[in-house]
C-alpha positions as CSV (number, residue, x, y, z in Angstrom):
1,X,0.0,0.0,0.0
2,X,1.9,3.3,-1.0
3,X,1.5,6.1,1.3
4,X,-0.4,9.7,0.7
5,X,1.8,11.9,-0.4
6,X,2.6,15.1,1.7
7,X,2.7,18.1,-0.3
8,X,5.6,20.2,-0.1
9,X,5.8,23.5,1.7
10,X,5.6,26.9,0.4
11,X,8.7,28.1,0.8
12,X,8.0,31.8,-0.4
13,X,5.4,32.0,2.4
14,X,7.5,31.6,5.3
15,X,9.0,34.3,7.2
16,X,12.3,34.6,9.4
17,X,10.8,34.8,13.0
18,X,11.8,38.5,14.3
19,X,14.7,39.6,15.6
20,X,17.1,37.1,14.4
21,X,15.2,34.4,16.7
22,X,16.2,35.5,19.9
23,X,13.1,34.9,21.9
24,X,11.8,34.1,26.1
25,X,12.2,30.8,25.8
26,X,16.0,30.9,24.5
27,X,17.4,33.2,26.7
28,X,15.2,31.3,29.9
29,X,16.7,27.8,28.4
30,X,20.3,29.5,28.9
31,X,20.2,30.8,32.0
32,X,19.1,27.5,34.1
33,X,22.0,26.0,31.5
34,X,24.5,28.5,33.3
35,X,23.2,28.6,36.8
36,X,23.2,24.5,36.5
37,X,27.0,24.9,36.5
38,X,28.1,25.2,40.3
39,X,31.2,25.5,39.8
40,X,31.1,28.8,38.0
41,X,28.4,30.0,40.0
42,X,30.1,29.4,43.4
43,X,33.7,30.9,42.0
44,X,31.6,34.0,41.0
45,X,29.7,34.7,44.0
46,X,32.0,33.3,47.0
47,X,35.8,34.6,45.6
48,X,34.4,38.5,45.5
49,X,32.8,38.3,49.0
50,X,36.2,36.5,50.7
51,X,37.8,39.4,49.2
52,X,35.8,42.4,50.7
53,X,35.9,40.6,54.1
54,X,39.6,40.2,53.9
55,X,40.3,43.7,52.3
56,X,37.7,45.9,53.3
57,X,36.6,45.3,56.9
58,X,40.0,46.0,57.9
59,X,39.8,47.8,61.5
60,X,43.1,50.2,60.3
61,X,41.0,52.0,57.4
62,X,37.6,50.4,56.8
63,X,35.2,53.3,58.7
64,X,37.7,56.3,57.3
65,X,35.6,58.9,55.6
66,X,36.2,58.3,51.6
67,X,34.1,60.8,49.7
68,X,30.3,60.4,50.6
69,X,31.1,57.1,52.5
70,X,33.6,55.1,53.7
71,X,36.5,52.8,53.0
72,X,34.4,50.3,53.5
73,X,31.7,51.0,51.0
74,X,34.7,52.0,48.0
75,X,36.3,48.3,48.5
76,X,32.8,46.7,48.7
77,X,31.8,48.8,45.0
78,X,35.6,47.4,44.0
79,X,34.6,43.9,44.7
80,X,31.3,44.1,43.1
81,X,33.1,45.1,40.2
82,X,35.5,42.4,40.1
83,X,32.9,40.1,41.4
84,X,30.5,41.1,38.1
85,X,33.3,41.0,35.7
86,X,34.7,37.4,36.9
87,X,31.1,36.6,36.9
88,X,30.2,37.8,33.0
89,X,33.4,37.0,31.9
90,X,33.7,32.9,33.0
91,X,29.6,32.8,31.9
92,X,30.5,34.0,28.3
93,X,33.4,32.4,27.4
94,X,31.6,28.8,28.3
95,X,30.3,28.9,24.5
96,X,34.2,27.8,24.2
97,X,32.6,24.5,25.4
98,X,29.5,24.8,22.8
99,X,32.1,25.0,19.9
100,X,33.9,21.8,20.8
101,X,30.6,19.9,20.8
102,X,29.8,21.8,17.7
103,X,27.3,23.3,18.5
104,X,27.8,26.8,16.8
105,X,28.3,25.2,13.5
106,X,24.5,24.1,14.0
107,X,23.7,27.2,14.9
108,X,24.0,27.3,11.2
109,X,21.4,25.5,10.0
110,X,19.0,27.7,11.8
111,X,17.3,31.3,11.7
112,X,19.0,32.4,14.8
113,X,21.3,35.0,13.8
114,X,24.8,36.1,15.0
115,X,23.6,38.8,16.5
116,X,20.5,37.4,18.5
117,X,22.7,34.6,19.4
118,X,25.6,37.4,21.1
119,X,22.9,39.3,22.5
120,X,21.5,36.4,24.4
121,X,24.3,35.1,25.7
122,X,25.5,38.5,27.1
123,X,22.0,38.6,29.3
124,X,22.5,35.3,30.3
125,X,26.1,36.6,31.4
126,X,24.3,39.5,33.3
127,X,22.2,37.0,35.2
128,X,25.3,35.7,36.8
129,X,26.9,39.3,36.9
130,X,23.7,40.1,38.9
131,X,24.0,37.2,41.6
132,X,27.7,38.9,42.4
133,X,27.0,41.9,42.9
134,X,24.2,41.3,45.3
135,X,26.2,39.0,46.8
136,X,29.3,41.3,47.8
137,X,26.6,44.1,48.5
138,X,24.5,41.9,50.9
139,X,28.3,41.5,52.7
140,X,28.3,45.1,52.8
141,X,24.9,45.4,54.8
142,X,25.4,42.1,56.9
143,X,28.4,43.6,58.4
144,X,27.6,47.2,59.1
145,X,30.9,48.5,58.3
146,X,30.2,49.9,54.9
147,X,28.6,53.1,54.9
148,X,27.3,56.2,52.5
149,X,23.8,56.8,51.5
150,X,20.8,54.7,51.1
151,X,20.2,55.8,46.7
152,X,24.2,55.5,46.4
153,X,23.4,51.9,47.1
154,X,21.4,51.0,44.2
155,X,23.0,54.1,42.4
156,X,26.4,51.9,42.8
157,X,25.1,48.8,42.3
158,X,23.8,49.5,39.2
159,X,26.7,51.0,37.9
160,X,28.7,48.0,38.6
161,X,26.0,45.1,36.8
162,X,25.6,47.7,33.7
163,X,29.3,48.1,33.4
164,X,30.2,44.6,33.5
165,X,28.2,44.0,30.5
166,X,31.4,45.0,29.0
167,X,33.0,41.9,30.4
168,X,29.9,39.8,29.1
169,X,31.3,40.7,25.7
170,X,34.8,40.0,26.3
171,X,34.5,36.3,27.9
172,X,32.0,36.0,24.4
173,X,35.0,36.8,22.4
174,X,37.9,34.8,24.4
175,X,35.5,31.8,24.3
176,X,35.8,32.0,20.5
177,X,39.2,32.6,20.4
178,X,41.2,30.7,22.6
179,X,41.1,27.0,23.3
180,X,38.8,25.6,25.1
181,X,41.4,23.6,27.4
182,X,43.3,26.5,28.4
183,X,40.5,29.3,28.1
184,X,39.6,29.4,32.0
185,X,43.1,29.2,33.2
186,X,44.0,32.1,30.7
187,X,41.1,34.4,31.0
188,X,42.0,34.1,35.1
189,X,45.4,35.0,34.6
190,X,44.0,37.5,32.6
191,X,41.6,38.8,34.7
192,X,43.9,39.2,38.0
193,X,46.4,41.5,35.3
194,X,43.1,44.0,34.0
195,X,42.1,44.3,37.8
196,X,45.5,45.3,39.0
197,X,45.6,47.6,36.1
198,X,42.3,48.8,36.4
199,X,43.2,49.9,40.4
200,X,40.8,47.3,41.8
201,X,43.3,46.1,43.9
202,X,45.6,48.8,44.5
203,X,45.5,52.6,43.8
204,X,46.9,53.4,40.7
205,X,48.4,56.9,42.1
206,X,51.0,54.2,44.1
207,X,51.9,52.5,41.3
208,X,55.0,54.4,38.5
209,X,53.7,56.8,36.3
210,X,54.3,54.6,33.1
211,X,52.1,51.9,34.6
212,X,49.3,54.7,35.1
213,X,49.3,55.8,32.0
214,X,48.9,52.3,30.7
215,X,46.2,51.4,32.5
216,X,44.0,54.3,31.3
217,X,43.9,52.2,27.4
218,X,42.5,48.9,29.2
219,X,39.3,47.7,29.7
220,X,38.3,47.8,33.8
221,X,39.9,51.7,33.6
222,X,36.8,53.4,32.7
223,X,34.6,50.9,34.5
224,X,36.8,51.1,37.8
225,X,35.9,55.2,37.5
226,X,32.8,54.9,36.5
227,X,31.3,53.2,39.3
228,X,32.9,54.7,42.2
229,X,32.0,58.7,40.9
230,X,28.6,58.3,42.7
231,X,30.2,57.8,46.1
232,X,33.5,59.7,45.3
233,X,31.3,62.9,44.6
234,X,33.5,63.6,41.7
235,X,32.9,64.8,38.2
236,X,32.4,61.9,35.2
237,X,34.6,62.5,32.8
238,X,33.8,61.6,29.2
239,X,37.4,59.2,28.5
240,X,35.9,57.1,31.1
241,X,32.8,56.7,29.3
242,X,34.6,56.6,26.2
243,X,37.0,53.7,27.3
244,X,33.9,51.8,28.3
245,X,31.6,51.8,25.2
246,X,34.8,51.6,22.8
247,X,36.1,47.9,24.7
248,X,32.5,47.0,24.5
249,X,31.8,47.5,20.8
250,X,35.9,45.6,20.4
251,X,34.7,42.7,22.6
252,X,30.9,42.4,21.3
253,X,32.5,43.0,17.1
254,X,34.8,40.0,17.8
255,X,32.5,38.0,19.4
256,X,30.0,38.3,16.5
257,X,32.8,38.0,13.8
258,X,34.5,35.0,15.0
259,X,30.7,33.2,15.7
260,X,30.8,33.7,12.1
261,X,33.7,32.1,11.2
262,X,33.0,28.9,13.3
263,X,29.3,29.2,11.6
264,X,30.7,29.4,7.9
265,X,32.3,26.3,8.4
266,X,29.1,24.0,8.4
């Protein structure tokens, strides 16, 4: 008995589904992917916290008057920052571990765009981002010591999840870059040497003059400014900005160039 045949479809009917595919259900389907992976989440959320308690609860210098608050609160907004950026940074560059299952290059064979795919997995990498910073902030509060007003708070914290969006972008990028055997141990190496440079973990007016004026071309500079002018009480200056959105565009173009080279190869 021969089967009914099935008429074919109308191709000239159908329609890409709107912007690029990114959709709900993607983006919900990636972030219990990500917060399935202890490992990462832990690093993220318990290394930043360990750090304010070690660094900025120090009896010496922690409830010295620092702008509009205190020691306290400026290493608490550092550590968010560095907690946000390990955070983004280790969430993005785990595509490295899609590509070696080959999973980009099947990507192919499907209306989701470059660009919806980038876009997805840097708010996935701002779920994480987010989970640090409360973190290091809920430290903060627990243990009294950091102090400045109540809308600096959410001013700060702000400040620090936005920016790290940056850092979203670059563990994108890294993750299709480097190999995925060596890319956690080199994006840590690699974060420690932006922080220091950035002045998370030591001012840069103590470090030489050459080293200074190196930092201000890397990636945490702007970000490092950025987020502590609310409780500094300083002026923003525009290079700060400037640095920010420039490393952003670098990080999110090379993300979205090299997902095209992987997908090209189908």
């Amino acid at each position: 008995m021969t089967a009914p045949s099935v008429p074919a479809p109308d191709l000239a009917t159908r329609r890409a589904p709107g912007l690029g595919g990114m959709n709900v259900t993607v983006l919900g389907i990636e972030i219990r992917r990500l917060m399935r992976n202890r490992r990462t989440v832990i690093i993220s959320t318990v290394f930043p916290v360990v750090f304010f308690l070690i660094f900025g609860l120090n009896k010496s210098y922690a409830l010295l008057r620092d702008g509009r608050g205190n020691v306290a609160a400026f290493v608490m907004i550092s550590m968010a920052l560095y907690g946000g950026v390990l955070a983004t940074t280790y969430a993005g560059a785990m595509v490295s571990i899609e590509r070696a299952a080959g999973w980009s290059r099947q990507l192919r064979l499907t209306p989701f765009s470059s660009v919806a795919y980038i876009t997805v997995k840097m708010l996935t990498a701002l779920v994480l981002g987010l989970c640090s910073v409360v973190a290091v902030f809920a430290a903060g509060l627990i243990t009294h010591k950091a102090s400045m007003p109540g809308y600096l708070w959410i001013v700060s914290g702000l400040s620090v999840w936005i920016g790290s969006l940056v850092f979203a972008a670059f563990g994108l990028f890294m993750g299709y870059l480097l190999p995925t055997e060596n890319v956690m141990q080199i994006l840590g190496l690699g974060l420690a040497a932006l922080s220091f440079l950035g002045g998370l973990f030591t001012p840069l007016n103590q470090l030489p003059h050459v080293v200074q004026t190196i930092a201000e071309f890397t990636p945490l500079y702007g970000l490092n400014q950025l987020v502590h002018a609310p409780v500094l009480g300083g002026s923003i200056h525009l290079a700060w900005v400037a640095n920010a959105v420039i490393w952003l565009a670098i990080f999110a173009g090379g993300a979205a160039w090299r997902m095209r080279r992987d997908t090209g190869r189908v």
